[in-house]
C-alpha positions in Angstrom: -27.7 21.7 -20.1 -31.0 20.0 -19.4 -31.1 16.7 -16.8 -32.0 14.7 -20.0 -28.5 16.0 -21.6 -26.4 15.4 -18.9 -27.1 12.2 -18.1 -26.4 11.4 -22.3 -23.2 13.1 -21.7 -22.3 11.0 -18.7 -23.3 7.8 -20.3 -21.3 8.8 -24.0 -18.5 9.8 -21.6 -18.3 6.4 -20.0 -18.9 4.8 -23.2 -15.9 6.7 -24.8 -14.0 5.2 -21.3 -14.8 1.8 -22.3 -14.5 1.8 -26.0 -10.6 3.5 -25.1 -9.9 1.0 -22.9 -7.8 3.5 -21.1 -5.7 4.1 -24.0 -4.1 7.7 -25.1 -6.6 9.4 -27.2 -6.5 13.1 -28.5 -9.7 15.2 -29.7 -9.8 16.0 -33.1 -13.2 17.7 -33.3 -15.4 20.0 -31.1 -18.9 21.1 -31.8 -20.7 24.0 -30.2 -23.8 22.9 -29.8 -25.7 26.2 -28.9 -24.2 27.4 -31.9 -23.5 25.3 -34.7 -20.1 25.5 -35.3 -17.6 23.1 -35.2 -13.5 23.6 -34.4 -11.4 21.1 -36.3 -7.6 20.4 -34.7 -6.2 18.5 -32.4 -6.9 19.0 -28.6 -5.5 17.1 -25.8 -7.8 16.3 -22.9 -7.3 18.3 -19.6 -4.8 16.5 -17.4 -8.0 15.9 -14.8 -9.9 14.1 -17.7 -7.3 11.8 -18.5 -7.4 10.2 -15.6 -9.7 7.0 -15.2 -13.2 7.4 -14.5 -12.9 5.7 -10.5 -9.7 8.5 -10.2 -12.1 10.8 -11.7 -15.2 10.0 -9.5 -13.0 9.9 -6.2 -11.7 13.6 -7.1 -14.8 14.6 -7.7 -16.2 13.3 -4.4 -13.3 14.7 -2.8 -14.1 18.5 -3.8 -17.4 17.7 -3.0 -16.1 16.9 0.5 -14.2 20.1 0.7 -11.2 18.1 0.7 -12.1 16.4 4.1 -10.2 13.4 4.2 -12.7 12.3 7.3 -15.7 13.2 4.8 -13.6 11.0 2.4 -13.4 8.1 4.9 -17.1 7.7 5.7 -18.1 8.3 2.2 -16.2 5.9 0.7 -15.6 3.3 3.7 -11.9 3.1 4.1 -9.4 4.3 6.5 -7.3 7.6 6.7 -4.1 5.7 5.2 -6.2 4.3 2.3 -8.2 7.8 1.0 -4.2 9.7 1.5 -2.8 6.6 -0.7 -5.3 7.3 -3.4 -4.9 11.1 -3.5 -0.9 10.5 -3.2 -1.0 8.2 -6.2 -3.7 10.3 -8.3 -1.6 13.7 -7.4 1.6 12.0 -9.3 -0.4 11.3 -12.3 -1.0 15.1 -12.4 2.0 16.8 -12.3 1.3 20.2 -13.7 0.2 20.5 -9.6 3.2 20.2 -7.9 4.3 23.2 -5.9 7.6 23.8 -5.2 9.2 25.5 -1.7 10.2 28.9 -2.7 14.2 28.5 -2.9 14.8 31.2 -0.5 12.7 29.5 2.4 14.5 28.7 5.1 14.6 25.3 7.0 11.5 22.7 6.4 9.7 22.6 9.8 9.3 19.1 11.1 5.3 18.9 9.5 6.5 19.7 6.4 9.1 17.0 6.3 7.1 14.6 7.5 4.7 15.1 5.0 7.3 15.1 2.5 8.0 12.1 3.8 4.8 10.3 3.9 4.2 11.3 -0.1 7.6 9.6 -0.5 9.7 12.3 -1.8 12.3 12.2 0.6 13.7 9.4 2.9 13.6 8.3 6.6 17.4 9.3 6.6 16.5 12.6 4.6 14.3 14.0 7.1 17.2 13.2 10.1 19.3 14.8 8.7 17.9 18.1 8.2 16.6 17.7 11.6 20.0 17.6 13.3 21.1 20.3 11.0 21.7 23.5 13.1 18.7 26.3 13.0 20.0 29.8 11.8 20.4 32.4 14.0 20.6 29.8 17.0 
């Protein structure tokens, strides 16, 4: 795709952004334009572009970054807590990414629980108590 293309497909992207107002839309046409043929169906946007376009721009920026949240911080001007916020509440809109422990692990180590913690899937009281919870094979 030329320079001259790209930028079109930015600016129709951003107009589509606007015109949907950040309302639920679904695609109901794609064209090939390389070779002339067009699908008809109906097509759901990937999960990533349904997100709005500053969500979209910040992960973008962040793979750019290599995930550095210190990148992240001088890029954008805001503090640790602030770039982890953003990626905490973008992550929940995009839950086909969620890992899950494997159910035979064995006990969370602290790091784990506190980052548990800090995404605010468990509770102050929740890490405690796995914490005085006696390790196996001590």
């Amino acid at each position: 795709m030329s320079k001259d293309n790209s930028s079109m497909a930015a600016q129709d992207w951003q107009a589509l952004t606007r015109l949907t107002a950040g309302a639920p839309f679904q695609i109901e046409r794609v064209r090939l334009t390389d070779q002339d043929v067009a699908i008809e169906g109906r097509f759901e946007l990937a999960p990533l572009a349904q997100l709005p376009a500053e969500d979209q721009i910040f992960v973008a920026a962040f793979v750019r970054c290599h995930g550095s949240i210190k990148q992240m911080e001088k890029f954008f001007g805001v503090s640790y807590p602030t770039i982890k916020n953003r990626l905490n509440r973008i992550g929940a809109l995009l839950p086909f990414a969620e890992v899950e422990p494997a159910p035979d692990a064995g006990p969370a180590s602290t790091g784990e629980l506190l980052s548990r913690l800090e995404r605010g899937e468990i509770t102050v009281k929740d890490v405690l108590d796995q914490l005085q919870q006696p390790k196996e094979g001590a």
